[in-house]
N, C-alpha and C positions, 0 to 999 in steps of 0.2 A: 468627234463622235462620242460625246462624256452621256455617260450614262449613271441611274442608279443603282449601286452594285451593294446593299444593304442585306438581300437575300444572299447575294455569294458569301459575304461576312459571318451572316446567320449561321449561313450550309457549313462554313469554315469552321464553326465555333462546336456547330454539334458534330461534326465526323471529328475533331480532336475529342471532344469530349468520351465518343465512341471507342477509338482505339487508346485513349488514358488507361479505359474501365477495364478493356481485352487485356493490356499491356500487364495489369495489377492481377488480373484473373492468370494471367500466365506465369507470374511470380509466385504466386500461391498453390497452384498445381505446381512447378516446379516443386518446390519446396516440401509439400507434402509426397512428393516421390521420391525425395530423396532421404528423409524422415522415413520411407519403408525401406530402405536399403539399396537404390537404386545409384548407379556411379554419378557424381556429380555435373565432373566434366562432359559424359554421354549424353543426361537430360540436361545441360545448358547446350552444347552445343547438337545433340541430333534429336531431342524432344524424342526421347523414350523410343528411338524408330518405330514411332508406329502411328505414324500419320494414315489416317483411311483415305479413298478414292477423290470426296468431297473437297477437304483442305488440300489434297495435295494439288488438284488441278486448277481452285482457286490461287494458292500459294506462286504456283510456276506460271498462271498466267498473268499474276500480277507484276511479276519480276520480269519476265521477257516482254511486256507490252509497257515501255519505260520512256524516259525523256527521250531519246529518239523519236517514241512514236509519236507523242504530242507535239515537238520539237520541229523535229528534220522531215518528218513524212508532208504534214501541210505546205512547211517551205519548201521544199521539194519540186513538190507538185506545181506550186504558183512559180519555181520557175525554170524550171526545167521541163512539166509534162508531166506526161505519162512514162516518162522512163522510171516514174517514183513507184510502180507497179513490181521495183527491182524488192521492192521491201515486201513485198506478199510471198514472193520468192524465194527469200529468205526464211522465214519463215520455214519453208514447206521443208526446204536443207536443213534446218534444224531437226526438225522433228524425223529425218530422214537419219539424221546422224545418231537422234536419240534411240531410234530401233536397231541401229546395228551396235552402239554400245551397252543401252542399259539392259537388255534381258537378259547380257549375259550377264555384266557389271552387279546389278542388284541381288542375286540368288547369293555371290562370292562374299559380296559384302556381307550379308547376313550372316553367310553361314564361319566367316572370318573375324566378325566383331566389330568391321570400320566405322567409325566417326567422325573421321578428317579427308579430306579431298583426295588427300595424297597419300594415304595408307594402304592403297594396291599397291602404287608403284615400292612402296618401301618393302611390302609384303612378298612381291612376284621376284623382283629382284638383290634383295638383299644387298643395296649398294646404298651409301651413304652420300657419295656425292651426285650421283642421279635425282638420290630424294628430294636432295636441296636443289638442285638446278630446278626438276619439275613443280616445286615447291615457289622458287621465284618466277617460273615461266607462268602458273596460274595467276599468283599474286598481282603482278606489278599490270596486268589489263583488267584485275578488280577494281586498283586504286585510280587510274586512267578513266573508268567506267564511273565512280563515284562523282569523281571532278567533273564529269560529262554531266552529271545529276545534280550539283551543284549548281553547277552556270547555266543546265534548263529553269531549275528553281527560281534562279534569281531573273531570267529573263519571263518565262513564264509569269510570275509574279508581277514585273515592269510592267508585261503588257494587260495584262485582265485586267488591270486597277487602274493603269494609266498616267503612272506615276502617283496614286495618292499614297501608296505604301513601296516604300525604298526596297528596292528585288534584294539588297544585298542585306539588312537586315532580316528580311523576311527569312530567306535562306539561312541563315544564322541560327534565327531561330528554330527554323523545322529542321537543320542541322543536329542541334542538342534534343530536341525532343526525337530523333530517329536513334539517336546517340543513348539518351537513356530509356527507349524503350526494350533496345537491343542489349542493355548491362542487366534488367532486372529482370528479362523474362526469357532472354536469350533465343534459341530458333522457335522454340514453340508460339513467345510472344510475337517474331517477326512473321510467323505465319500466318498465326490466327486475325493480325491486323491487316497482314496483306489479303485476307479475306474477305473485309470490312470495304476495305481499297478496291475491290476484286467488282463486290457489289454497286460500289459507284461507277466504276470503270463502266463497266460492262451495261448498265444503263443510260447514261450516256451515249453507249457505242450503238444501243439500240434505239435511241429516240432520234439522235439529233440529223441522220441520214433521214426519215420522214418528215423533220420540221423541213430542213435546209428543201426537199421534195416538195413539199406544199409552200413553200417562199418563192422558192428561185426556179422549180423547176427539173433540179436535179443535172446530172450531167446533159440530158437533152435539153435542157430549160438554158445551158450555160454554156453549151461549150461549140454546139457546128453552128454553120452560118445560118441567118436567120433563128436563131435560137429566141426564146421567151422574152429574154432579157436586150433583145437586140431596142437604139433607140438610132435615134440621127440626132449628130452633137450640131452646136454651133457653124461648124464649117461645113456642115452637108457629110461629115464622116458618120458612113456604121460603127458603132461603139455596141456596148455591149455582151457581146459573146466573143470568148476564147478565138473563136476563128479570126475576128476581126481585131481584138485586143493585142494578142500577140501568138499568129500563127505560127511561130515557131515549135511551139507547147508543144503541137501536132504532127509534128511530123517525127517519121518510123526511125526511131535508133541508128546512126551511123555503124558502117566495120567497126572501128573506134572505139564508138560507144556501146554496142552489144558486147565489144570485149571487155571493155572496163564493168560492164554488168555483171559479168561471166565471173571476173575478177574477185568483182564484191561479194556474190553469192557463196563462192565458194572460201572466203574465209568464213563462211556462217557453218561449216563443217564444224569447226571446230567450237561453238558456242557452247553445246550439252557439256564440255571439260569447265567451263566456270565453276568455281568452286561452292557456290549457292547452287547453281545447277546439280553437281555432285552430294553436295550435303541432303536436296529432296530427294534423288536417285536411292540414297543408303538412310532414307527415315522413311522411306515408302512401307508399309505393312504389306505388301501382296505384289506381286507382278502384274494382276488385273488394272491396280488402281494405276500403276504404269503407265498399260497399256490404254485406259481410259483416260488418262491426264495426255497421254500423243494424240490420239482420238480428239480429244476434245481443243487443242492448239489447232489442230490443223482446221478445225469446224469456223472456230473463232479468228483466226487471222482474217478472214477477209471481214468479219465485223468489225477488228479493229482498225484494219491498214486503210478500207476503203471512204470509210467516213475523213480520215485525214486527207486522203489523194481529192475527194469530193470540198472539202475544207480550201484544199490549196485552187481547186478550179473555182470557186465562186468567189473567191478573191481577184483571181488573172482577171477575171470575167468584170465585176463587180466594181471594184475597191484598188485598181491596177496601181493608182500612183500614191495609196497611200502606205507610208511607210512603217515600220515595224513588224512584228512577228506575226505572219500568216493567221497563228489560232487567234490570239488575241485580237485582229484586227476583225475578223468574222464574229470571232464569241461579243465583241463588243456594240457590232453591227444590230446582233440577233438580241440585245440587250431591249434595242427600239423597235422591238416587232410584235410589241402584243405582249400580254401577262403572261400566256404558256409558252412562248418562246423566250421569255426575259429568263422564266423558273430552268426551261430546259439548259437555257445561256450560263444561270448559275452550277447546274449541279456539272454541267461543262465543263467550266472553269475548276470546280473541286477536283473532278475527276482527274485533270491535269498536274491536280498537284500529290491527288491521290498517286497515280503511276508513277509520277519522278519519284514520290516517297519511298512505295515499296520497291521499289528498286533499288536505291541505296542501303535500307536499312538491310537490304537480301544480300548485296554485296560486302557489306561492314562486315557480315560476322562471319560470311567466307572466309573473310580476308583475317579476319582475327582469329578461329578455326583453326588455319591451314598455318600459321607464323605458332600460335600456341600451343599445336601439336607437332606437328612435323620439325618445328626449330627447336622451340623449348626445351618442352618436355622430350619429344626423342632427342635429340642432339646436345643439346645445352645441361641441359639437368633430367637424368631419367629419373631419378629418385623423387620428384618435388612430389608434393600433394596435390590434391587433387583441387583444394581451393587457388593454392599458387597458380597453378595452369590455369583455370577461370579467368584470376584475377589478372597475369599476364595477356589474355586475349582481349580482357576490359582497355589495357592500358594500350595495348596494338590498335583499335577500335579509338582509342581517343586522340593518339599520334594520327590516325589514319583520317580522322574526322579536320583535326586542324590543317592536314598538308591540304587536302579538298577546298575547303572554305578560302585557307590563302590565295590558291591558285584560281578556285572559280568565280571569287566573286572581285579579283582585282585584274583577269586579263580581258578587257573590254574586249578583243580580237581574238575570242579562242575560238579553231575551227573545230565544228561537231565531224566532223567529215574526215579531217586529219588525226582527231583523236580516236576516232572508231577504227579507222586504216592502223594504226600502231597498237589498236587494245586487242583487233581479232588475227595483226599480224605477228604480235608477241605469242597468243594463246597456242594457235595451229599449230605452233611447233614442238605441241605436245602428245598432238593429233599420231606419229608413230610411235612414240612412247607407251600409248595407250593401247594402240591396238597389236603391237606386239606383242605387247603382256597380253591382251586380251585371246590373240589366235595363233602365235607363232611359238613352239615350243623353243626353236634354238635360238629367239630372238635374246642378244646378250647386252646387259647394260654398258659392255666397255661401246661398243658400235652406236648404240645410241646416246650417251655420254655426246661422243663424238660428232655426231649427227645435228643433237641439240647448238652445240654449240657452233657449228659450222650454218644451221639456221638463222641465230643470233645474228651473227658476221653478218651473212648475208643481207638480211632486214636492214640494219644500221648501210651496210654499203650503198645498196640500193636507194635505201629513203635520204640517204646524205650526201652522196655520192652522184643520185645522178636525178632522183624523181625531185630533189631539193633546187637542179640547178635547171628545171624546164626540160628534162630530157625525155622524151615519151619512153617507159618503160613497158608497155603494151598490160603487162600483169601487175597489179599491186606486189610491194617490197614484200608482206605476208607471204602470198603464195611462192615468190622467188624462194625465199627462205622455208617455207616447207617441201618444195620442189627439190631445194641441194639438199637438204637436211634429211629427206627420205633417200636421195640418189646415195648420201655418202652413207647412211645406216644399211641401205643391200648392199652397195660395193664389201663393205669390210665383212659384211656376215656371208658374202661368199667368196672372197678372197684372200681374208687371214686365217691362220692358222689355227680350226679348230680348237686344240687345245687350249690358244690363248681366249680365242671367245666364252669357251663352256666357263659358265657361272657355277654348276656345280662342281667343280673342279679348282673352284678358284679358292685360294686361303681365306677366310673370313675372317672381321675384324668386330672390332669393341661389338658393333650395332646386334650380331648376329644372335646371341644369347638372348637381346630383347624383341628380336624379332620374334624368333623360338616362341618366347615368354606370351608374347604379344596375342599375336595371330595362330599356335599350334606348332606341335609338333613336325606335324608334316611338311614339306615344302611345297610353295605353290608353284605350280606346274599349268601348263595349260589338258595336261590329261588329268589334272588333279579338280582343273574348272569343268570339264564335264562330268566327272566323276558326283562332284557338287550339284550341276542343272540337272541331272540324269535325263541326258537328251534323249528323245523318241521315249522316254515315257512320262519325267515331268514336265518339260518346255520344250517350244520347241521356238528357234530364234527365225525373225524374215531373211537374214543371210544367209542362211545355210536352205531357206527353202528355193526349188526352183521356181515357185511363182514370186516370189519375193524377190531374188535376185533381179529376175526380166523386168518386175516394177520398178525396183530402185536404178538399175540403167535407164528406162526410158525416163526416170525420172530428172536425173542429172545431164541427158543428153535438154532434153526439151525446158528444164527447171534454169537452166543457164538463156534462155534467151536465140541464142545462134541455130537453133534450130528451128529458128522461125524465121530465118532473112530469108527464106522463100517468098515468104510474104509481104516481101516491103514495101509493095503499093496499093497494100489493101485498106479498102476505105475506113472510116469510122461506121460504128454501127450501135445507133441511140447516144450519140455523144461518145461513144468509148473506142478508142483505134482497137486493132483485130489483137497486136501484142496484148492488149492487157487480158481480154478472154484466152489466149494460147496459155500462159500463166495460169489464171483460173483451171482451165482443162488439168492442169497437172495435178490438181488437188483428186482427182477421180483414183488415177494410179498411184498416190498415198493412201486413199482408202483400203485397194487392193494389197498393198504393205503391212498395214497394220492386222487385216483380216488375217493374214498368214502366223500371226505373232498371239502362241498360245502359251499359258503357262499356270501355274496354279495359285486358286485363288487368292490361299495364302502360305507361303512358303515357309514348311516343318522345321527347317534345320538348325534353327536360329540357335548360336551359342546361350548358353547358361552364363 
């Protein structure tokens, strides 16, 4: 299926050339704000907080719509179905999770000073070894997440070209150019290029569902019986469409496998704690742009997930027994279909490497962020300057790049699936870390200490112990582990002895003076975090509202999948079984979510 790929080459040459020019542009605004007096380490790593509406929704939809999606969603679909519909799902959990933590998250952070992922938790609790544990619970499923970005790169790359360009070079290469775009212009550069990224994406995501439409037919053209594309092979068989190809596609989720759905979703709670997530959260300028950057995820998930799931069925349908990467084998198809479909095939393929891009470079400097603040400089050396701490997140950033490249471009057998299960089953178990700080005054870091690490255990036991030797564990090792890890953080905060739990009562050590120093005089309290939103008359949050709350219930009852095995012999409807529209419906009651979620345009309190 060789085709001419001289336009992808072309599209290749000028979107580098694009973000070179943003990357230089990002240097030199850096640099001029910091020549007015502005802290160094603040505008390298959180770009002056004051990202408006615009970049910031480009920024976060470039980094969550990542080599997964180009990746794992097509393949998915070609073969397993429509259970690949679990990724639109996720999604919606995301942005579910974003509204119960950032309205409060974002107003604290301002009015506190943060610039690193994990300067709440150092701030709310005043513990040292909390920091660092939350500090490696973020970190080590950025780096997991990278190497995921890595080996799409290099496989993405295999396929669009067809072997004429080596994946694992390639990746090398856009390895060090993510690498140095991310040293000289830092977040502001990684945003402004994931905007660039953001613009290919997102056209792509809008064309290539009406080409594949007017080619193939679309999901009725491809997938029930007698569909468009139906022919009679050789032997008198129906070929052609998904029914006939391989009806298994079609058919409704097992107990099983609605659980393991259930499973997957619900580590997607825990995504908005990514430390690139965290870093947009506390450079947002206003709680609007927030609120329109959730707004606008939830709008777009189905432009991006459905063209992949549609990707994966006109392969089943199509192109069954040819092998390699689902995109690839379709973008290469679409290569021989005409001049505007070869153009659409190329900017396709960009777009592909656009998404793995911003995604890693969003990651990198999470990950060197949260090691040069939170280890560094708080722990290691408080005193250093402000260039040292730069330059130490430079050097995390370049360890961080080479462990990636080793791993992803030398294990021909790395599973996307096993490494996702360990990147969101590490994160979640920070998920009551966060929200204790965030709503529970008497929540104490020694109980969550404890908790964390009784998580830990549990993940490694499960994933090694028994999901490793074929044993059905019904729930991902993730959830097991945030499941003990919440059980054992209430057991102790309503069991031990008061005294021993209260944090303010407790002796403080070295960290506390800088904390002081850091963040304010006062301590943070969670009466001290309303005090900050001044709820009922600056914001008001979707969890605390009652239309909010009855959304985000039906949300997670229905957004899981299991509340739809009522419907297990409902037919398809235009090519699409009934599960994937149930899905769909739940994006109505995220509208209803976000509508409840008010706050000011842009928020007064910001430190001096």
């Amino acid at each position: 299926m060789a085709g001419d790929r001289t336009g992808l080459y072309v599209l290749m040459g000028v979107y580098n050339v694009a973000i070179f020019s943003v990357a230089v542009y990002s240097y030199l605004s850096n640099t001029a704000q910091v020549a007015r007096g502005n802290s160094f380490v603040k505008t390298h790593f959180a770009a002056g907080k004051d990202f408006k509406a615009g970049v910031l929704f480009l920024t976060t939809f470039s980094t969550v719509f990542s080599g997964y999606t180009v990746v794992s969603v097509p393949d998915e679909a070609s073969g397993s179905g429509f259970t690949s519909v679990r990724w639109i799902g996720a999604i919606i959990l995301v942005c579910a999770s974003i509204l119960v933590v950032y309205p409060r998250l974002r107003p604290v952070s301002t009015d506190r000073g943060y610039f690193s992922p994990a300067q709440f938790i150092t701030d709310r609790f005043h513990s040292r070894m909390l920091s660092v544990l939350c500090a490696v619970t973020l970190v080590i499923p950025q780096v997991i997440y990278i190497v995921v970005q890595v080996f799409s790169l290099r496989t993405t790359v295999d396929a669009v070209t067809e072997g004429e360009i080596d994946g694992r070079y390639a990746a090398i290469i856009f390895s060090v150019l993510i690498l140095f775009y991310e040293m000289i212009g830092g977040l502001r550069s990684v945003a402004l290029t994931d905007s660039i990224q953001s613009v290919v994406m997102l056209i792509a995501f809008v064309v290539t569902p009406f080409l594949i439409l007017h080619l193939y037919g679309g999901f009725e053209g491809t997938v029930p019986e007698d569909c468009d594309q139906k022919f009679i092979d050789d032997a008198g068989n129906d070929r052609g469409c998904v029914a006939y190809e391989n009806p298994r596609l079609l058919t409704y989720p097992s107990e099983d496998s609605a659980t393991s759905m259930l499973s997957f979703l619900l580590l997607f709670i825990s995504f908005p704690l990514n430390p690139h997530m965290l870093q947009r959260c506390y450079s947002s300028n206003s709680d609007e742009g927030l609120r329109l950057t959730a707004t606008g995820l939830l709008s777009v998930c189905f432009l991006a997930m459905v063209p992949g799931i549609l990707l994966g069925m006109v392969k089943a349908a199509v192109d069954p027994d040819v092998p390699g990467s689902t995109f690839g084998v379709v973008m290469s198809r679409l290569l021989e279909e005409g001049d505007f479909a070869y153009v659409v095939a190329s900017v396709g393929m960009t777009s592909a490497i656009a998404a793995i891009m911003s995604t890693a470079d969003s990651a990198l400097i999470g990950v060197s962020n949260t090691l040069s603040v939170e280890v560094f400089k708080d722990l290691m050396s408080p005193h250093a300057e402000e260039r040292m701490v730069v330059l130490a997140g430079k050097c995390v950033s370049t360890m961080t790049i080479i462990v990636a490249l080793v791993w992803g471009t030398t294990d021909p057998n790395l599973d996307t699936g096993i490494m996702a299960n360990w990147q969101n089953g590490l994160l979640i178990q920070a998920v009551p870390t966060f929200l204790g700080g965030l709503f529970w005054e008497e929540a104490s870091s020694r109980s969550l200490i404890i908790g964390i690490l009784t998580g830990w255990t549990t993940v490694v036991l499960v994933e090694f112990g028994y999901a490793d030797k074929g044993t059905d564990t019904i729930m991902s090792s993730g959830v097991w582990g945030c499941l003990s890890n919440t059980a054992v953080f209430l057991f102790l905060q309503f069991f031990l002895d008061p005294e021993y739990l209260d944090d303010s009562k407790r002796k403080y050590d070295v960290p506390e003076a800088r904390v002081t120093k850091q963040f304010g005089e006062s301590r943070l309290t969670v009466a001290h975090i309303n005090k900050i939103m001044g709820i009922g008359v600056r914001t008001t949050e979707p969890v605390t509202q009652p239309l909010g709350q009855a959304a985000l219930l039906v949300m997670l009852i229905f957004g899981g999948v299991r509340g739809c095995i009522l419907l297990e012999h409902a037919r398809s409807i235009g090519g699409i079984p009934f599960i994937a529209y149930a899905l769909v419906e739940v994006y109505d009651v995220k509208v209803v979510i976000v509508a409840s979620w008010r706050g000011l345009t842009r928020y007064q309190c910001r430190r001096s």
